[in-house]
C-alpha positions in Angstrom: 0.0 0.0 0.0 2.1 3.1 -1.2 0.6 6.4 0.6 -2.0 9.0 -0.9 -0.7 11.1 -3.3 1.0 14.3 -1.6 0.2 13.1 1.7 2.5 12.9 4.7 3.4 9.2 6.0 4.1 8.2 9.4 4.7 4.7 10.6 3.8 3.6 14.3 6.1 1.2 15.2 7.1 1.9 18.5 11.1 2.1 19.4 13.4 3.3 22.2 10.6 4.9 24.5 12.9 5.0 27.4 13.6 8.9 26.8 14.4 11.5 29.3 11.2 13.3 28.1 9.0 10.9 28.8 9.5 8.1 31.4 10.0 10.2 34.9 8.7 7.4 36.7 4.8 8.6 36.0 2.1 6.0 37.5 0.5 5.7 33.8 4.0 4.9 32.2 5.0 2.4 35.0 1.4 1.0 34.8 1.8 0.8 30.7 5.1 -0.6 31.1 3.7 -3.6 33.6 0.9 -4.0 31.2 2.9 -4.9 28.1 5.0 -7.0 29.9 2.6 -9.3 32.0 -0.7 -8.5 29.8 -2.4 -7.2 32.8 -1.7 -5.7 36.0 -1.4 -8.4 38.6 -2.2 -7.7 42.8 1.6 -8.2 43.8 2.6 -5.1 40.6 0.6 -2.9 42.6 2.0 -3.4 45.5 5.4 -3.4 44.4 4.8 -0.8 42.7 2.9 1.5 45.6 5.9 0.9 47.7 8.4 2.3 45.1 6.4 5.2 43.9 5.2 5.6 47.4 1.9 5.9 46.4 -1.3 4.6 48.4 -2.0 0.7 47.1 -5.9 2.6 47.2 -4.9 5.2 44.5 -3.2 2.7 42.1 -6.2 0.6 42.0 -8.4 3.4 41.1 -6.3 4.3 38.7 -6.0 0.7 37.1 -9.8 0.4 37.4 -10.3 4.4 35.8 -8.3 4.2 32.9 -9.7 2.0 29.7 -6.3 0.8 29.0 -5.4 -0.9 31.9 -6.7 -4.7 33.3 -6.3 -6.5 36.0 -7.3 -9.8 34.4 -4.7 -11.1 31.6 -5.1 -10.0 28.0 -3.7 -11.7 24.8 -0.3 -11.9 24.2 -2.0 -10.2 21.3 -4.4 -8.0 22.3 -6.9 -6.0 19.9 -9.1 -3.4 20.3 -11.4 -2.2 17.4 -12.6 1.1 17.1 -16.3 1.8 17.5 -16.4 5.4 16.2 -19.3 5.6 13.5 -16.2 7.1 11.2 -12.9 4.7 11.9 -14.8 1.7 13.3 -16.8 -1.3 11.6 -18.2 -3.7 14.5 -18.7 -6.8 11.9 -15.1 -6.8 11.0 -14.5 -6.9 14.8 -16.9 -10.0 14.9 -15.0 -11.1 11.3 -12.0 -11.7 13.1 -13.4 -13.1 16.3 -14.5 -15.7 14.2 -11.6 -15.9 12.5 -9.8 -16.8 15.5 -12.3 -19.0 17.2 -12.3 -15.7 20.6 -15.2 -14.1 21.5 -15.5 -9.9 21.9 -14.4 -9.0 24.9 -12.3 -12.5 26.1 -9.4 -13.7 25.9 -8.5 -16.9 24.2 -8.0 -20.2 26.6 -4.3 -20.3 25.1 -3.9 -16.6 25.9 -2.4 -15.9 22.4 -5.3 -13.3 21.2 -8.2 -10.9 23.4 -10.1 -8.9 21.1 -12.6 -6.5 22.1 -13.6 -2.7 21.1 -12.7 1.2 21.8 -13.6 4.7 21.5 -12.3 6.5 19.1 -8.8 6.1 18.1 -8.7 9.2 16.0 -7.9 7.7 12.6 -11.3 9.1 11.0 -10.1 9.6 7.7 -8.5 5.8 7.3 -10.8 3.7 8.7 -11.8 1.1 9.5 -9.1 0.9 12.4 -7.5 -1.4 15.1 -5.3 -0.9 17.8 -2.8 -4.1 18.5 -0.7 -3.9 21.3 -0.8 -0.5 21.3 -0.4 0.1 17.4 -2.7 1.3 14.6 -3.6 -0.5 11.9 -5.7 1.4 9.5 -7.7 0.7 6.1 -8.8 -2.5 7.2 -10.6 -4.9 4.7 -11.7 -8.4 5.5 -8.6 -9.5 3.1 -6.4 -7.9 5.7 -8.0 -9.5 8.7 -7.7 -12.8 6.9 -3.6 -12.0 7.0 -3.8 -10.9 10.5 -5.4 -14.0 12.1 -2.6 -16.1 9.9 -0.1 -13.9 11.7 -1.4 -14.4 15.0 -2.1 -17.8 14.8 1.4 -18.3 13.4 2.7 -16.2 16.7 4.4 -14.1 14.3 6.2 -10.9 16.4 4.7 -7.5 15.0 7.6 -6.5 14.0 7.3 -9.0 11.3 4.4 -7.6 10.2 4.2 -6.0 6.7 6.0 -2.3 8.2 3.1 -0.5 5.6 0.3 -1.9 7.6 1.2 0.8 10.2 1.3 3.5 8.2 -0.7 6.5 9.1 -1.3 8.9 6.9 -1.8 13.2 7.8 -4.3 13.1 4.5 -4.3 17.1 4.6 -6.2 18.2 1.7 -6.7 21.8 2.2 -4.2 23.9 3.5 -4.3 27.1 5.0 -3.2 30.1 7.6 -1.4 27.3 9.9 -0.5 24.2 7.6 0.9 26.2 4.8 3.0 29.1 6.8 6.3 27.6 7.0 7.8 27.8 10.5 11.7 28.1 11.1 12.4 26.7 14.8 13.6 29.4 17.1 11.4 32.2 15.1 9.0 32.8 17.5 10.9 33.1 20.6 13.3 35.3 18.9 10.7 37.2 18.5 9.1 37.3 21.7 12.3 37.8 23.6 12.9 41.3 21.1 9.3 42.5 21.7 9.7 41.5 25.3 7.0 39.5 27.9 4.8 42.3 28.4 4.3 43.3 24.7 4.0 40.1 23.2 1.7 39.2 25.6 -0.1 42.0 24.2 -0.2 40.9 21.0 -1.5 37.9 21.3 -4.3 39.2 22.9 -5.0 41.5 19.9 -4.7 38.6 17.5 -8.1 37.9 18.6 -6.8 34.5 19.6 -9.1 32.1 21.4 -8.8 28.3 22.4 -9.3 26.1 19.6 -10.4 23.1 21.4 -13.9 24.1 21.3 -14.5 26.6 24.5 -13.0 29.5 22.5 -12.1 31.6 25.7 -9.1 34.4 24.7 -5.7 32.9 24.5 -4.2 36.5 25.9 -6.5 36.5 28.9 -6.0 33.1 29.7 -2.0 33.6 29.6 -2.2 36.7 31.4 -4.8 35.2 34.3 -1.4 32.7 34.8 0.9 35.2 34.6 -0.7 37.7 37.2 -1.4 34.8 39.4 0.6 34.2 42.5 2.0 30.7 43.4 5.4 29.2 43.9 5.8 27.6 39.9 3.6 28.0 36.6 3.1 25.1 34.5 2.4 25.1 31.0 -0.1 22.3 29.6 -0.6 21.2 26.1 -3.7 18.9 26.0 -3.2 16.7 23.2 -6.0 14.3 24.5 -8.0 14.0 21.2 -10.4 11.8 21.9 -13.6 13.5 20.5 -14.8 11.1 18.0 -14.3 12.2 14.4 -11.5 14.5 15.8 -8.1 14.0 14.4 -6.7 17.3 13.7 -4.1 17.4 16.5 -2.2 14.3 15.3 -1.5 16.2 12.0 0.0 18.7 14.3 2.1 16.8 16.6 3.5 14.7 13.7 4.3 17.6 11.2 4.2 20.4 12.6 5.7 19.7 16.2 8.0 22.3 16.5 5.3 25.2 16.3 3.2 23.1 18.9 6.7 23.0 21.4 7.3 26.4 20.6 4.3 27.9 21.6 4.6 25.8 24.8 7.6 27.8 25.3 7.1 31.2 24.4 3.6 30.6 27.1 6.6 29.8 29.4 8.6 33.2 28.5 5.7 35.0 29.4 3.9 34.1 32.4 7.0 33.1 34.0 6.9 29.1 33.5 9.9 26.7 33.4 8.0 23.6 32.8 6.0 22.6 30.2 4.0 19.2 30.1 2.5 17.3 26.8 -0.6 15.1 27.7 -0.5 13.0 24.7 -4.3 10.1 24.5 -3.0 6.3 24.6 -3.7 6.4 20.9 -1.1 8.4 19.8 1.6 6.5 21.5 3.1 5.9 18.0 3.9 9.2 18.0 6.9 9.0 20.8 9.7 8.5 18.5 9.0 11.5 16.3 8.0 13.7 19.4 10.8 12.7 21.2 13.4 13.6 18.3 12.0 17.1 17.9 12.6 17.6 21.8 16.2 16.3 21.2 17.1 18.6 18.4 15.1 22.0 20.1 17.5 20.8 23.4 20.4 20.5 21.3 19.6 24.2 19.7 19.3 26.2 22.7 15.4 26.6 22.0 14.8 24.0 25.4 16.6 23.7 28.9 18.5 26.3 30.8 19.6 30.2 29.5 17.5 29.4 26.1 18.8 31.5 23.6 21.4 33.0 25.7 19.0 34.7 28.4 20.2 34.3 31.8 16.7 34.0 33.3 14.8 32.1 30.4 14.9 28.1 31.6 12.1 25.8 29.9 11.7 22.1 29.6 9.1 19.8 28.5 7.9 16.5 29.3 5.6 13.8 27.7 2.7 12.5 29.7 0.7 9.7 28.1 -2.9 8.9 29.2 -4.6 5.7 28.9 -7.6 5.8 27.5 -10.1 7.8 29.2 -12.1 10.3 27.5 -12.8 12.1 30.2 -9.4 13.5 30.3 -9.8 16.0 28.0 -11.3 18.2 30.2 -8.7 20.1 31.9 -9.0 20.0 35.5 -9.5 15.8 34.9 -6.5 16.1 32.3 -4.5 17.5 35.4 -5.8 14.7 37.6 -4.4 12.1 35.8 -0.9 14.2 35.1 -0.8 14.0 39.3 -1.1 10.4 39.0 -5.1 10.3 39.9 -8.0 8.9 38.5 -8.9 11.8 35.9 -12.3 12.6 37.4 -13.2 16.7 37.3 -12.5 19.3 39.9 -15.3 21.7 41.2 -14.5 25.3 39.6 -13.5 27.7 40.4 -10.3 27.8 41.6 -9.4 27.6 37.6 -6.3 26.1 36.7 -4.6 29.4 35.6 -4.9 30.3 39.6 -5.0 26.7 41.1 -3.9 23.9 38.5 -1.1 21.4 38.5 0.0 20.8 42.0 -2.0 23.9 43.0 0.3 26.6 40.7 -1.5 28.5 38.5 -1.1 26.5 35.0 -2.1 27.5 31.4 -3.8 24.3 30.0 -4.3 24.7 25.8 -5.1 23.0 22.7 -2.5 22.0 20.1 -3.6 23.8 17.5 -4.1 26.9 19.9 -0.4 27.0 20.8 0.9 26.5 17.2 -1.0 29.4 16.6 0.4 31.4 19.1 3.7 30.4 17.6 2.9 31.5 14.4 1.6 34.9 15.8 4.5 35.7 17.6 6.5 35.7 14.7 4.1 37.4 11.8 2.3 39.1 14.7 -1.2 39.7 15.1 -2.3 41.6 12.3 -1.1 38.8 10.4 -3.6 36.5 12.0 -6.9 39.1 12.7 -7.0 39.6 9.1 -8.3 36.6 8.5 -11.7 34.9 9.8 -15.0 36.8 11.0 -15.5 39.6 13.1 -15.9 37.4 16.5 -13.6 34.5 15.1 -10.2 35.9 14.1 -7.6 33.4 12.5 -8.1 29.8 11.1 -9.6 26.2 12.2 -8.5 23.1 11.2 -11.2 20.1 10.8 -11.0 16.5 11.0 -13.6 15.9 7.8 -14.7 12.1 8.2 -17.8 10.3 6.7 -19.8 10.1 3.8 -17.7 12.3 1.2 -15.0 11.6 -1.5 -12.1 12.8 0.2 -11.8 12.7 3.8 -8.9 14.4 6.0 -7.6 17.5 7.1 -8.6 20.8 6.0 -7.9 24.3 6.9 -10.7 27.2 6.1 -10.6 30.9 7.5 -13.5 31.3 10.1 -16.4 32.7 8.3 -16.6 30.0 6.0 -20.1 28.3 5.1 -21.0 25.1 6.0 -21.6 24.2 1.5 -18.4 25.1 0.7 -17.0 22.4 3.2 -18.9 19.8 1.9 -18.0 20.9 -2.0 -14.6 21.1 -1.4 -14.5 17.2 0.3 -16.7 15.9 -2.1 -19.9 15.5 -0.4 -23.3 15.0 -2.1 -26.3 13.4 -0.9 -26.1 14.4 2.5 -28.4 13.7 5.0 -26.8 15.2 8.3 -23.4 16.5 9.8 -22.6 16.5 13.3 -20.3 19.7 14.1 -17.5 19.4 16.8 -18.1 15.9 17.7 -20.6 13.9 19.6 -20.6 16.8 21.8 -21.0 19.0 19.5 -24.2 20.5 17.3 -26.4 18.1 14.8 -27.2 20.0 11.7 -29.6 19.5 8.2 -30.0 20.2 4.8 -31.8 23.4 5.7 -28.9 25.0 8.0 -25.8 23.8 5.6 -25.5 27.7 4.7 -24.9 28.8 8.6 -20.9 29.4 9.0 -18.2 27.8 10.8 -17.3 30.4 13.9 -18.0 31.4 17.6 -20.5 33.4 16.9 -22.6 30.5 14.9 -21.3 27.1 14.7 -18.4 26.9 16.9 -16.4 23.7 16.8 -13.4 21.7 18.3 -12.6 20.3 14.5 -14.5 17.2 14.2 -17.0 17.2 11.3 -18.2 14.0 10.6 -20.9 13.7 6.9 -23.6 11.3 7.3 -25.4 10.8 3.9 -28.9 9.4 2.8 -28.4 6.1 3.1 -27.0 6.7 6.8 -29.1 5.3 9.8 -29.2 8.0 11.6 -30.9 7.0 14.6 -28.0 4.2 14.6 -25.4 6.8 14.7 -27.1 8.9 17.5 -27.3 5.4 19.9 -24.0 5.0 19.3 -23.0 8.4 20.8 -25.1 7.9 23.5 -23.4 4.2 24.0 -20.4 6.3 24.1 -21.0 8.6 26.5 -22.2 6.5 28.9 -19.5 4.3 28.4 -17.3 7.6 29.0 -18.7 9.0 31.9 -16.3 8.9 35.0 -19.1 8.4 37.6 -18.2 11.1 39.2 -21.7 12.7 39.5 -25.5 11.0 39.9 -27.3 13.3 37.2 -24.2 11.8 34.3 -23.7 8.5 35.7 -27.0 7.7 35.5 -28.6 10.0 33.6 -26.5 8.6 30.2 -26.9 5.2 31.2 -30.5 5.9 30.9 -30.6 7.9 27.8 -28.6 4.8 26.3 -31.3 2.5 27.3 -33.9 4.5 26.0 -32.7 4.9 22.8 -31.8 1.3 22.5 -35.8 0.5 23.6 -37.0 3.2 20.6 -34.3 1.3 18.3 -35.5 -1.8 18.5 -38.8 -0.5 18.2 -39.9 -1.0 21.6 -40.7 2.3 22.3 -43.9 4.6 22.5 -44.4 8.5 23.1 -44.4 8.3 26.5 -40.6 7.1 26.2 -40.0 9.5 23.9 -41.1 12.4 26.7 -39.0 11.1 29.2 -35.6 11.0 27.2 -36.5 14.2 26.5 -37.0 15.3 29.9 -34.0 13.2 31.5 -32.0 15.2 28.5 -32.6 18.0 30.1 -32.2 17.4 33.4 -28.8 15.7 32.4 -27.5 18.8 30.5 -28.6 21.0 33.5 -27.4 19.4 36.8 -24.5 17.7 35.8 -20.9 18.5 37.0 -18.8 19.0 33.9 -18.8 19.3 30.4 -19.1 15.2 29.4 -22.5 15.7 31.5 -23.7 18.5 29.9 -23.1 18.2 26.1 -23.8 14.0 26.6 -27.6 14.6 25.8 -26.8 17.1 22.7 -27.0 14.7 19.8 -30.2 13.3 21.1 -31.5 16.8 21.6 -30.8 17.7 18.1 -32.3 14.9 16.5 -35.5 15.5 18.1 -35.8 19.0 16.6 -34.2 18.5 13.8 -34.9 14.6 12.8 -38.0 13.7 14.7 -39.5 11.3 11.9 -36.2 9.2 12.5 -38.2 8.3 15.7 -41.5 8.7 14.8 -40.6 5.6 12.1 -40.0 3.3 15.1 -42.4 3.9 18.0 -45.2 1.7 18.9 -48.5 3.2 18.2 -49.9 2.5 22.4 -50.0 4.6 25.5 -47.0 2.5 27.5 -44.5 0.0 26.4 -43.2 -1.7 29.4 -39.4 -1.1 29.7 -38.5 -4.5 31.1 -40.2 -7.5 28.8 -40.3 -10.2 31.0 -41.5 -13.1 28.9 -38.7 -12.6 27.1 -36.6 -12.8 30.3 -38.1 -16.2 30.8 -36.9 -17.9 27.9 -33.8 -19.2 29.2 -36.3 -21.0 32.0 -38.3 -22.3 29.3 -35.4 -23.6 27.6 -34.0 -26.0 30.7 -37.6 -27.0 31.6 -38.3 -27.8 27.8 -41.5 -26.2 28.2 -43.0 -23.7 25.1 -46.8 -24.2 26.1 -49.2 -21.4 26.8 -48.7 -21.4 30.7 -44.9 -21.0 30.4 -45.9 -17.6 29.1 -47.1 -14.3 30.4 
């Protein structure tokens, strides 16, 4: 398989991870390192492992049982995980290849050789269908493929056997624009800042109009200035490279290509709130990406652009670090994202105190997006009227989007804020289509009749995902599938999401299978809204918003399956009886109800 035309390659096997930037004895990295090793995470690990890290026993086994990644029970020696994103994932290759090699979903086999089961997300949209094995992506998966991957496995055949292009992954940018196409000379930005001074460029990027490009959209400058301003004994700096909003994949371009604007924006955030550390929380997913990461910290440390004096100034002293999740969703959310980087189960903090007052370790931290700090690197050196003189008048600069889905050519593109919602889905070949989610299962479900609304704070604001879902989509299926995934992702923390989603995921299933009447119907709709309301963070409160959406904007979807009565019992409990029938042997009319 030779790569797209034009198209960066990347290939994810993983080599010499054991680099000062990233294993400083963190709970996830030991964890992940136990994992691979013993294919789970055995009782006497954890308490080997409490006493050297001189951690409670407590925390580590909330931890184990948090985080999606880790098990306590033994996996196979090769151990799959399929995506079940409605864009990278396809559930009946998953069962394909169970059957393939006599396991079933979610075991392990009785010789230990192979555990398959399934995933969020893994963020490879635009080359789907996708695996993870042992922690690698394969993408582009046919049934042909599988067929060669069960030989392999039942042939015990080490991955790095394997065919080296079956790991390839592929940026697929098809549009450039203000971010992708601006070439970037390491060391130019902080040049820059460091001639301008703190207090000035500060200043300018707060009139760039910059603001955070993960999806909130608060301004960059106040943010950084907030940190600077506050008092505490250290400032941190936090890049959030947790992408795990399905259909998102925007940041992995980033952090494979264009890593040395992502770094130094890290830095030049450093220079001018007063920071000397800098962490990068990369998802569990992007684990591939160590090597490549890792070399662009080596050669900004061996420049003078990281470490002590940087660029000869006495006072300027910046490092980063890698921290690498393990598959929690949740994490993504700042304050849980900096409950996992202190080694704790990544549940969400009551706010305020913010971070940029009371973040990592208490001290005031700046937590931002990838593409929000490569932009700041880019403005420091072009400044911002550079970057205001592009997008609308409430959204200055660019945004990047993950396009996945029904359309011709799916991947990365870059469009100036202001752009309509048409001339995204001419330009990626799109026809036909039924529905587009904007920014993710979070995000905003939109129709035929609002694809002229434009992409920007002030109307559709978005993270990057953008996933097309033509006519011949079920799109009732794709809505139960977010709610399966949020409920799935929820960290338990509060009543109103922990249960709340669980029962919006059985509801929809009941209406699905065509179960449902009105009255259910009235009750999602009113357990959606007491969901979004009460709930403690954002997971809570966006959970119910595809669901939401479709009811105003795609009622007949349910409508079509509803049972014409006043009540549909929930709970059908002849059906439950069946399995009794079946050992008594009995199918006459008093072994029913």
């Amino acid at each position: 398989m030779k790569p797209h035309h034009g198209l960066n390659t990347h290939t994810n096997l993983i080599s010499n991870e054991n680099s000062d930037h990233l294993y400083n004895n963190h709970l996830l990295h030991r964890l992940h390192d136990i994992q691979q090793q013993l294919h789970h995470i055995p009782k006497q690990s954890i308490t080997d492992l409490a006493e050297e890290l001189k951690l409670p026993v407590s925390q580590i086994e909330a931890a184990i049982d948090f985080y999606a990644f880790f098990h306590r029970s033994a996996r196979g020696r090769f151990d799959i995980m399929f995506s079940n994103c409605t864009s990278c994932g396809d559930m009946t290759m998953m069962q394909y290849l169970c059957d393939q090699l006599s396991v079933m979903p979610g075991e392990t086999r009785a010789d230990g050789a192979v555990s398959i089961s399934d995933a969020s997300c893994i963020g490879m949209c635009d080359q789907g269908p996708a695996l993870l094995i042992n922690g690698r992506t394969i993408t582009q998966l046919s049934n042909q493929r599988l067929d060669l991957i069960a030989e392999y496995i039942q042939d015990s055949t080490p991955l790095e056997q394997w065919p080296v292009e079956w790991f390839e992954v592929h940026d697929n940018v098809r549009k450039n624009g203000l971010l992708l196409s601006a070439p970037f000379e390491p060391g130019s930005g902080l040049l820059a800042a460091i001639k301008q001074g703190a207090e000035s460029m500060l200043a300018s990027i707060d009139d760039s109009g910059l603001r955070g490009r993960g999806g909130a959209g608060f301004s960059t400058g106040m943010k950084w200035k907030f940190c600077r301003e506050a008092v505490g004994d250290a400032h941190y700096v936090v890049c959030n490279a947790d992408e795990g909003e399905p259909g998102t994949f925007k940041d992995r371009i980033l952090l494979t290509s264009h890593a040395h604007s992502v770094f130094e924006g890290m830095t030049i955030c450093g220079y001018l709130i007063g920071a000397q550390k800098g962490y990068l929380y990369l998802r569990a997913e992007y684990r591939y990406m160590l090597p490549v990461l890792q070399a662009v910290l080596t050669n900004r440390q061996e420049s003078n652009l990281l470490g002590t004096k940087i660029l000869a100034q006495q006072d300027f002293n910046f490092d980063i670090e890698i921290i690498i999740g393990a598959g929690a969703y949740i994490c993504g959310e700042e304050s849980s994202l900096i409950e996992s980087m202190e080694q704790k189960r990544g549940v969400p903090r009551v706010r305020p105190p913010f971070p940029v007052t009371c973040g990592y370790l208490g001290q005031p931290t700046v937590v931002n997006n990838v593409e929000t700090l490569a932009a700041a690197a880019h403005i420091a050196v072009h400044g911002s009227d550079w970057f205001n003189a592009h997008g609308s008048d409430k959204s200055a600069g660019s945004k990047i989007l993950s396009i996945s889905g029904d359309c011709l050519n799916p991947g990365a593109y870059e469009y100036a804020f202001g752009v309509s919602i048409q001339q995204i889905l001419d330009d990626c070949g799109a026809e036909d289509v039924q529905a587009i989610q904007v920014s993710g299962p979070s995000g905003t479900l939109i129709g035929p009749d609002e694809f002229e609304r434009k992409l920007g704070f002030e109307d559709l604001a978005t993270g990057g995902s953008f996933m097309i879902f033509g006519k011949d989509c079920d799109l009732l299926k794709v809505i139960q599938n977010f709610a399966h995934f949020f409920a799935h992702e929820s960290c338990g923390f509060c009543t109103p999401c922990r249960v709340g989603t669980t029962l919006l995921r059985n509801g929809l299933d009941k209406i699905c299978k065509g179960c449902g009447t009105q009255y259910d119907v009235d009750e999602m709709r009113r357990m959606a809204a007491l969901v979004k309301r009460r709930s403690h963070c954002g997971l809570g409160q966006t959970a119910p918003n595809p669901i939401l959406d479709a009811l105003e904007r795609f009622p007949e979807l349910f409508n079509a399956k509803l049972v014409h009565s006043d009540y549909e019992p929930h709970f059908d409990l002849d059906a439950a009886l069946e399995e009794a029938r079946q050992l008594t042997k009995r199918d006459d009319a008093e072994a029913h109800l």
